[in-house]
N, C-alpha and C positions, 0 to 999 in steps of 0.2 A: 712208732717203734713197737715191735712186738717182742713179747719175754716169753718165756719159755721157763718150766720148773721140772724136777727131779727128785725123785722120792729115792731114799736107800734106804733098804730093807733086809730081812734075811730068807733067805730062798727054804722051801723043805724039799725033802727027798722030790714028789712030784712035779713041783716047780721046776727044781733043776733039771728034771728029767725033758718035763715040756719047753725048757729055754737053752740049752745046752749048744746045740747048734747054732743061737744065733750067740751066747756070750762065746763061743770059740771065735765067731766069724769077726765082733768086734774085737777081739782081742787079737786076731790075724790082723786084722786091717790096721789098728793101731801101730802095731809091730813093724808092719810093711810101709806105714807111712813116717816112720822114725824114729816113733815112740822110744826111751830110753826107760824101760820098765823090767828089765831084766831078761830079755830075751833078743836074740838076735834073728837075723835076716840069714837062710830061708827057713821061715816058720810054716809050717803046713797045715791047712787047716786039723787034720788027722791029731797032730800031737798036740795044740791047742785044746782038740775035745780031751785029751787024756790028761792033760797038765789041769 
């Protein structure tokens, strides 16, 4: 069995800048796979980067 772990942290101005695109992309994809996170379906990746 293999595990798998996850660090939460807090991002600075750069970070967000160099990760942006892909926390939109996860944030689409969750959204478009049902996810009940406060946003609905069609979420575009476009307002994902702006939200």
């Amino acid at each position: 069995m293999t595990t798998s772990t996850a660090t939460i942290g807090t991002l600075g101005s750069a970070e967000l800048e160099q990760d942006l695109g892909q926390l939109a992309a996860l944030l689409h994809a969750c959204v478009h796979a049902g996810a009940s996170i406060g946003f609905i379906v069609p979420l575009t990746l476009e307002d994902a980067e702006k939200f």
